[in-house]
C-alpha positions in Angstrom: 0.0 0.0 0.0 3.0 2.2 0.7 4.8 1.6 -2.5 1.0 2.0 -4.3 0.7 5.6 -2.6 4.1 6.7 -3.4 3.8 6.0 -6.8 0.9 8.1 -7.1 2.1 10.9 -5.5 4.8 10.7 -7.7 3.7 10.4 -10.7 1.3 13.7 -9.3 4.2 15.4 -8.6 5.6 14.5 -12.6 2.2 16.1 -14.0 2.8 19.1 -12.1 6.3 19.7 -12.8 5.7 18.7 -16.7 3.0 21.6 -16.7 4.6 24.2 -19.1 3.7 27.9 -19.6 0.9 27.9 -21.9 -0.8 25.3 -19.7 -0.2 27.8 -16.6 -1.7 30.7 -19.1 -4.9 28.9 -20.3 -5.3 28.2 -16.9 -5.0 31.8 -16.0 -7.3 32.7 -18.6 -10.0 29.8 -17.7 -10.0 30.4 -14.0 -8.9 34.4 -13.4 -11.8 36.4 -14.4 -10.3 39.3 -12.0 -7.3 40.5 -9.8 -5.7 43.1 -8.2 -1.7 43.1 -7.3 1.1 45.0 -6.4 4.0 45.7 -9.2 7.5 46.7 -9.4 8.8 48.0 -13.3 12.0 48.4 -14.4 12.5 49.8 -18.4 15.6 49.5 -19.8 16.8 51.8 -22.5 19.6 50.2 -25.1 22.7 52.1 -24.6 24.0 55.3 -26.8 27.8 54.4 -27.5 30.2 54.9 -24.9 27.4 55.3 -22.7 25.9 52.6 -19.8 22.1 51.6 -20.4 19.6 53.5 -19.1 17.4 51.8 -16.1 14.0 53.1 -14.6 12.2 52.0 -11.9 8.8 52.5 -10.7 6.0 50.6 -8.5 2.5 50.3 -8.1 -0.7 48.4 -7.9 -2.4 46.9 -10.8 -6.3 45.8 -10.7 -8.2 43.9 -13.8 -11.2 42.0 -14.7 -11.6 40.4 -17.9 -12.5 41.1 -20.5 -11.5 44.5 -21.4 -10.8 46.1 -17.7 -7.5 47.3 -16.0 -6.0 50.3 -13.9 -2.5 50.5 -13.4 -1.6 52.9 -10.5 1.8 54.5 -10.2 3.0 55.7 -7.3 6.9 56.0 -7.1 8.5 57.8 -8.3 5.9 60.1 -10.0 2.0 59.5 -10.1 0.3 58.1 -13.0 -2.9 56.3 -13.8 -3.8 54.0 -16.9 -7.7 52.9 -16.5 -9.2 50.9 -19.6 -12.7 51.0 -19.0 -14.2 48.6 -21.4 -14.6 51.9 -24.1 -11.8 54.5 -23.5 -8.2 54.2 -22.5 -7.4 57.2 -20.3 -3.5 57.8 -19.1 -3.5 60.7 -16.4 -0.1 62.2 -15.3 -0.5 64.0 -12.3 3.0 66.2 -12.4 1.3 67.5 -16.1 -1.9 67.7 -15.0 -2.9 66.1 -18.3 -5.0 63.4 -19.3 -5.0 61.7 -22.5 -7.8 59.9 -23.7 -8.1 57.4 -26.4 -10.3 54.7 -28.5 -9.6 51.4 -26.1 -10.5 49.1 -29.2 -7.6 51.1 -31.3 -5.4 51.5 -28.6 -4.6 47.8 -27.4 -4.6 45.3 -30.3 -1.5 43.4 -29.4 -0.4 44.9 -26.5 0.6 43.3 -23.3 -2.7 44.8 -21.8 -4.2 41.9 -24.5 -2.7 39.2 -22.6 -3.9 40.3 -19.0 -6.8 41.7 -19.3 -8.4 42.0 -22.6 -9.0 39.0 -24.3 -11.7 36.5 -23.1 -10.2 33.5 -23.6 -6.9 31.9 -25.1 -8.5 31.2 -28.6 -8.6 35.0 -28.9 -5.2 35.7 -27.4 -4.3 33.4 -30.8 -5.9 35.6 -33.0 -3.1 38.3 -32.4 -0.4 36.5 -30.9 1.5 33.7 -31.7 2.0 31.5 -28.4 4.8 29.4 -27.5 6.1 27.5 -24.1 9.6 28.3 -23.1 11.7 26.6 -20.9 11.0 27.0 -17.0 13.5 29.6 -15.7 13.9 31.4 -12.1 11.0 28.7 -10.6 8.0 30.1 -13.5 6.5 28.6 -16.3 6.8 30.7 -19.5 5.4 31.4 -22.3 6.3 33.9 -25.2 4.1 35.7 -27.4 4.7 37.3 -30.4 2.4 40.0 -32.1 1.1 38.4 -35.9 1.3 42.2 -36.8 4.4 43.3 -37.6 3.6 47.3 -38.2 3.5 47.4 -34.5 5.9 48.9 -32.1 5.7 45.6 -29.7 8.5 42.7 -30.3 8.0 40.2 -28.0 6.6 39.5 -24.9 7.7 36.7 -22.4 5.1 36.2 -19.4 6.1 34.1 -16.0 3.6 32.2 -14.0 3.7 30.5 -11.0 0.8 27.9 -11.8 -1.9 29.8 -12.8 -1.1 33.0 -10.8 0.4 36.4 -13.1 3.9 36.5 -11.8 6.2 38.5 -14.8 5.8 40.4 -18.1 8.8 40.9 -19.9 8.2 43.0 -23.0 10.8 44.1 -25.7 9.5 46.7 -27.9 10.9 47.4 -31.7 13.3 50.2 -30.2 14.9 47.9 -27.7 14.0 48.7 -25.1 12.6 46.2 -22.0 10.4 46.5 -19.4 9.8 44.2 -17.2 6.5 44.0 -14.7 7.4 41.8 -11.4 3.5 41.2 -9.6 3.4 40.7 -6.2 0.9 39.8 -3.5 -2.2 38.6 -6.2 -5.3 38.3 -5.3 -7.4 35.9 -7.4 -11.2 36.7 -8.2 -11.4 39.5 -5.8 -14.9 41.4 -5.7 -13.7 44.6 -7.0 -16.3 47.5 -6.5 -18.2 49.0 -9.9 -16.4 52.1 -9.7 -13.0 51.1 -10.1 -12.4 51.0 -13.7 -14.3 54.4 -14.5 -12.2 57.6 -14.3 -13.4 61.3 -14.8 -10.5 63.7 -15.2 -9.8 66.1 -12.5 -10.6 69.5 -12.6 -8.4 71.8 -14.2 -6.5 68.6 -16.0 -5.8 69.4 -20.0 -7.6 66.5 -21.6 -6.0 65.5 -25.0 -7.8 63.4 -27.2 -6.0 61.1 -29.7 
């Protein structure tokens, strides 16, 4: 009876190990309608010659539900706020005083937001990316999407999971430059309130429309 349980814990164990990242992803995208997390992004610029690259950091929380909703909320070092709200994209920089606002549907595509937030289900995520597994690295299952349109400005994008929990998002864009998303403390499924993906500007903010 011993050797019976061991071997099926075992070969348990095998499955979950063998699970590869777009397993962890269409398991993300079955079972995570919603979530809310804390981030930490770091862009790198590509170096000018002679020169060291240029690094940036900045943190925040993040908050979606699918499909279509997301905020990103930056705190340090200066305040920003991205809200999708299922029609509009709106980007508010708070040192400016400015808010831009444009078309969501024209504004995502194949962006990263695409693969978080945006598309209902993997079939759709196929529509505009082409999904592969990569090899497990730093204790995450990856996966690596590249846009099908190639007039964008995105390269690649390489996201981490730990199971079915959001972990990285590594993007490259067509300039070279990387910047990569580190989530921490995820909720799954919260109950987020109505309110929290609409956004009016502030008063006295210039509102830009593109």
């Amino acid at each position: 009876m011993k050797r019976l349980i061991a071997t099926v814990l075992t070969a348990a164990c095998a499955q979950v190990a063998s699970a590869d990242g777009l397993q962890s992803l269409e398991g993300f995208m079955k079972g995570v309608a919603s979530g809310r997390s804390e981030f930490t992004q770091t862009v790198t610029s590509p170096p000018k010659e002679g020169q060291q690259p240029r690094v940036k950091t900045s943190s925040g929380s993040f908050e979606f539900r699918r499909p279509g909703l997301f905020k990103f909320v930056y705190q340090k070092p200066f305040e920003q706020t991205i809200v999708a709200d299922g029609k509009t994209l709106w980007l508010y920089d708070a040192d400016l005083n400015q808010v831009t606002q444009r078309s969501q549907a024209q504004a995502l595509g194949s962006t990263p937001a695409a693969l978080l937030a945006s598309a209902p289900d993997l079939s759709a995520l196929k529509a505009d990316f082409n999904l592969a597994s990569a090899p497990d690295q730093d204790g995450l299952q990856w996966v690596e999407a590249a846009p099908k349109a190639k007039d964008g400005q995105l390269k690649s994008v390489r996201v981490g999971f730990a199971g079915d929990r959001l972990a990285v998002l590594d993007i490259m864009d067509s300039f070279g430059q990387r910047s990569q998303l580190k989530f921490s403390n995820m909720q799954v499924n919260p109950q987020l309130p109505a309110d929290t993906f609409q956004f009016k500007p502030p008063a006295g903010a210039d509102v830009v429309k593109q």
